[in-house]
N, C-alpha and C positions, 0 to 999 in steps of 0.2 A: 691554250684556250681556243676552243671552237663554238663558236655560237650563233646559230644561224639565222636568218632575215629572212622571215616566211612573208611577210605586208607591210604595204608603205602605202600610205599615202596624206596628199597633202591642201591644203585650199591655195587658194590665189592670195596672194600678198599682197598686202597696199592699206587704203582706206575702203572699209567695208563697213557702210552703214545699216545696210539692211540687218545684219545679226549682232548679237553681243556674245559674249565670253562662251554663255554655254552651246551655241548655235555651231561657232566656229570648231570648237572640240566635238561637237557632232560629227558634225562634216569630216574632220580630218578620222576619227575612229571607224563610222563606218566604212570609207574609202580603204581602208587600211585591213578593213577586215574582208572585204570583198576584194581586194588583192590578195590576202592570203586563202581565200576559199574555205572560211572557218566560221562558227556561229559564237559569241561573244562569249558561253559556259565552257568553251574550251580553257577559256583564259582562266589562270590561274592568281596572276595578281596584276597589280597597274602603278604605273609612276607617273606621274604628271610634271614639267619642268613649266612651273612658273615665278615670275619677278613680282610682278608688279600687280596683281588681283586684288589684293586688297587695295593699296592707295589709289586706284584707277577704273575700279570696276565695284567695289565694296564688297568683295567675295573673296574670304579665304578659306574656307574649306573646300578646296576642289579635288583632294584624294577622293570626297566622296561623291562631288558632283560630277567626277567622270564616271564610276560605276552606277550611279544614277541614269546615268545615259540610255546605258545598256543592258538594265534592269538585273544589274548584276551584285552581288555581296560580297565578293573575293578583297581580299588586301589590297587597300590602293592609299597612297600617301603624294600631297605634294612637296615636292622637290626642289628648292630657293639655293640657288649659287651665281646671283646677280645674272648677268648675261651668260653665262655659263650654265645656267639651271636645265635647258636641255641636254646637254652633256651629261649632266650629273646623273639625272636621272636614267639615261640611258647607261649610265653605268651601274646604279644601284639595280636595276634591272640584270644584268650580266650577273652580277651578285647571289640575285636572285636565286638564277637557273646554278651557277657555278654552286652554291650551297647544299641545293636538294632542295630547297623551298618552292620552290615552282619548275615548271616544263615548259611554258608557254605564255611570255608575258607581252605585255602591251605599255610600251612607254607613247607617250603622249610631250610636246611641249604647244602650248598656247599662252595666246596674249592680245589683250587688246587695249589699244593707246590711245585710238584719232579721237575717243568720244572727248577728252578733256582739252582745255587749251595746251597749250606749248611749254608753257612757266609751269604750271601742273606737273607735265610730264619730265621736263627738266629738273626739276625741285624731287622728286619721285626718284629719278634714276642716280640720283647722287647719293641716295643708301648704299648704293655701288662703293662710292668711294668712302674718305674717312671723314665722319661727322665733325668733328673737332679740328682737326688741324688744312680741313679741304674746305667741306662745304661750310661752316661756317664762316669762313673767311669769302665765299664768295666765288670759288673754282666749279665748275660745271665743264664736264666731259669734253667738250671742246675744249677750254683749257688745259687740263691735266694733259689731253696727246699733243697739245700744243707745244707747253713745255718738255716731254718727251721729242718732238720732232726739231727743236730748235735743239736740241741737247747734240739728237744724234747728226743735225746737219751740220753743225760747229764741230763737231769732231771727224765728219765724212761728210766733208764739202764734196765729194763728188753725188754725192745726192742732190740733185740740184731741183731747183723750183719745175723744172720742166719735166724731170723722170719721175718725179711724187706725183707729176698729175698724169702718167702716163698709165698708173694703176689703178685709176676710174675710167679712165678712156677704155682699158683692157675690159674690163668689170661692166661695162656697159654693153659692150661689145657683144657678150655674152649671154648678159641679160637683155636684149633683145631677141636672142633666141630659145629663151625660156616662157614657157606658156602662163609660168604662173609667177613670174615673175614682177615686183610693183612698179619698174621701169623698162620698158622696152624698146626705149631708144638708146641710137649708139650717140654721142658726143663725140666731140675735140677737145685735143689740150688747153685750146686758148676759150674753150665755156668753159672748163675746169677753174685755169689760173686768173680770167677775168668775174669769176660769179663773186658773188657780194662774201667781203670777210666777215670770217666767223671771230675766227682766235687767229691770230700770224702764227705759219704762215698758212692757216686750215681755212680753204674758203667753202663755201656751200656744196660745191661738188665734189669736196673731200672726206665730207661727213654723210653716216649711214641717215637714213630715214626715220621718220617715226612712221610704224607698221602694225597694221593687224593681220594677225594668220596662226595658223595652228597645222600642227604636224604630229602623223603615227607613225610608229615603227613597232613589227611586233614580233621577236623572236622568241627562239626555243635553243631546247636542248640539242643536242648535234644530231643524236640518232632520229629524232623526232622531224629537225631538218633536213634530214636524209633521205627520210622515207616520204614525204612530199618536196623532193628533186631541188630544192634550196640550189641556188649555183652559189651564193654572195653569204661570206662567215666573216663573223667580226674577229678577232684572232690577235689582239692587244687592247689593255685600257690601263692607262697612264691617265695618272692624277698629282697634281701638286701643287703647292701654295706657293705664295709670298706678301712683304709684309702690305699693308692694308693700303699705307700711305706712300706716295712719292718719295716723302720726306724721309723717309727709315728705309725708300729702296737703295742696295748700293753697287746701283749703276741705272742708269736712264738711256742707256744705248741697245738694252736688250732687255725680252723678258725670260729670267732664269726659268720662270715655270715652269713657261712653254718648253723650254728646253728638255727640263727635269720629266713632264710628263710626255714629251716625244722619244726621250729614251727608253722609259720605262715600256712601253707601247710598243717599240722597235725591239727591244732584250725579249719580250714575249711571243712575239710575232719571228722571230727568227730573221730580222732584215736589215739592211742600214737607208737610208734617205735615199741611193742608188737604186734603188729595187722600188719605187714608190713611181706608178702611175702619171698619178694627177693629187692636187690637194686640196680642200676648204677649208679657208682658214679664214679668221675673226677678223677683220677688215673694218672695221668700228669705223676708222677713220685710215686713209690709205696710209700712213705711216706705220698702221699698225699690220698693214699684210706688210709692207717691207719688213719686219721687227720678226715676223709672224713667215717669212720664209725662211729666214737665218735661223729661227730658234728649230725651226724641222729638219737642219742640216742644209736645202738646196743652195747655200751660198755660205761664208763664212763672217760674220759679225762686219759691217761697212761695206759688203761688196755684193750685196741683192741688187742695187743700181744698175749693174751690168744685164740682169736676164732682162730687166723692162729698158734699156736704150737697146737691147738686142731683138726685144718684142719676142723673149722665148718661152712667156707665162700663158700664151693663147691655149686655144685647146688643141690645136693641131700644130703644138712646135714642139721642144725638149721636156719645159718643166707645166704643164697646165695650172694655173691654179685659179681657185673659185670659176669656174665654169657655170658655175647658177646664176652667176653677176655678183655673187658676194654677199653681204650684208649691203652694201655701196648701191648696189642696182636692184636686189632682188628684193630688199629690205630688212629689216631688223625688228621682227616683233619678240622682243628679246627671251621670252622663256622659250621660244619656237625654236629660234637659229640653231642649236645644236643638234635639232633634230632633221630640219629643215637639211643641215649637213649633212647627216646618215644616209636620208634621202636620195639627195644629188648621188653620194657614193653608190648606193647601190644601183642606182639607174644607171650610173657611167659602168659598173663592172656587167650586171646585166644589156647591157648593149642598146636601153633605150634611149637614151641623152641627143636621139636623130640630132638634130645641125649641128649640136653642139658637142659631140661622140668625140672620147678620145681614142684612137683606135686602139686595136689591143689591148685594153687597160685589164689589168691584172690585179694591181695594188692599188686601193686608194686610203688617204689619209684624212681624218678629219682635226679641226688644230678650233677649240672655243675657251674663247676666256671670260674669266668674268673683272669687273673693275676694270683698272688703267692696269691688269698683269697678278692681282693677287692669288686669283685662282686661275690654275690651267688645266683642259682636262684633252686629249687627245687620243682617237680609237684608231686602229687600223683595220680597213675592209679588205677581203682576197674574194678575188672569183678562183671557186675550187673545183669545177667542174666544165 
């Protein structure tokens, strides 16, 4: 698989009052298109990765109100795989071209949250999890990784209260040097482990934000990336499930998904975890980048502990990971982030990511999930020139 990254681009992350839904998908499609230096009839079809437009915005048709945008009529569908949705869509894309159905496509994820309260948005994202045996009892996302992180620290005490908060401290880090980033301050461990509790042991600056923001990515066919000088080819997509609930998963120290679809990704791409750059990975809650390093290989199941007391996750040490600040710092405006991912990737392989450059980067990986682990979806990016 070769599939190239001709356009990206992205809006600022955060709260954005001034636009709503179709404002933001503006913004991120023309940027995206004026990065590729293409007029919108090029485009052959569109995917859009959104969650949450209907329960939050009152809009579900937005396959068509992205080609609306752009006064265009090609095939466009939206895309729902919970927080995972841009992922998905970026895959169904790939799809696309890999088929013969299109040359030239334009995935899209957007989202927009701040306009409802908190309990809204809350009550909304737990379609994520399983209706019946989750939320109606009363679990919201802060729980669900809650009891995942008591699971996995009772079994890997050496994760201790001080290294879990040491992967927002990183993440902040980061996203202070990201321009469109929704937090741009760096932290300490002790804002982390003293901010007000969520779920034990997840306190405020353990968990991702609620975010508006929208993000393009728009590739093609290889030759067609070829012939307008492409450096950045996607060259794996790994997809897998698992089950819905906590309760039917069987094991709470890891997410098979993630695992399942980083091999898949790795067996097509020709690499092992060795050969990888840098990575962006679903960070919902910092337990879940720890969960969320082991399942991409850089550590073995209990021992991710080590790269964050060794501080080897930065952009300039051994393993980089989330270099955009994450979902933790950059934000989560949840159909966006997996596009939001592709993004960072291609900017770190094209060599733009200035303060926050990983050198040489060659390989990068991107790791989104949706739920507490049900769906995983994982690409791999190469700079090939």
């Amino acid at each position: 698989m070769k599939i190239g990254v001709i356009g990206i681009g992205i809006t600022r992350f955060g709260e954005i009052w001034d636009r709503g839904l179709r404002e933001l998908l503006l913004d991120s499609q023309l940027r995206a298109l004026n990065d590729a230096k293409i007029v919108p009839q090029q485009i052959d079809a569109m995917f859009t990765g959104n969650m949450l437009g209907d329960s939050l915005s009152g809009q579900v048709h937005i396959g068509a109100m992205a080609t609306e945008n752009l006064n265009l009529d090609k095939p466009s569908i939206r895309v729902e795989g919970a927080c995972a949705s841009g992922a998905l869509a970026l895959r169904q894309g790939i799809k696309a071209i890999e088929s013969g159905d299109a040359e030239i496509v334009m995935v899209n994820g957007v989202e927009k949250m701040t306009d409802v309260d908190t309990g809204q948005v809350t009550t909304a994202l737990m379609g994520a999890g399983d209706e019946e045996l989750e939320g109606f009892h009363g679990l919201t996302f802060p729980g669900l990784y809650s009891l995942l992180a008591n699971a996995y620290m009772h079994k890997y005490p050496s994760l201790t209260r001080d290294i879990l908060a040491e992967v927002a401290v990183k993440n902040h880090f980061h996203g202070a040097r990201n321009s469109y980033c929704q937090f741009k301050n760096e932290i300490t461990k002790e804002t982390v482990i003293n901010s007000t509790m969520v779920a034990d042991p997840l306190t405020l600056f353990d968990c991702s934000p609620i975010t508006d923001g929208s993000a393009t990515i728009i590739i093609a066919k290889e030759e067609i990336a070829k012939k307008m000088n492409s450096e950045v080819f996607i060259t794996g997509s790994g997809l897998a499930t698992d089950t819905l609930s906590l309760a039917r998963r069987n094991t709470l120290t890891a997410i098979p998904a993630g695992q399942k679809a980083a091999n898949q990704a790795y067996a097509q791409s020709n690499i092992t975890s060795k050969d990888i750059s840098f990575a962006e990975v679903h960070d919902c809650f910092t337990i879940a980048e720890i969960m969320a390093v082991e399942a991409l290989g850089f550590a073995k199941e209990g021992e991710a502990f080590n790269l964050y007391k060794n501080k080897e996750t930065y952009f300039d040490s051994k393993h980089p990971i989330n270099t955009s600040g994450g979902l933790k710092a950059c934000g989560h405006p949840v159909g966006a982030t997996g596009i939001k991912q592709a993004i960072e990737a291609t900017m770190q392989l094209r060599g733009e990511a200035k303060n926050r450059q990983v050198l040489n980067a060659t390989v990068g990986v991107t790791h989104n999930v949706g739920g507490s682990g049900a769906t995983a979806c994982v690409h791999v990016f190469k700079r090939l020139r």
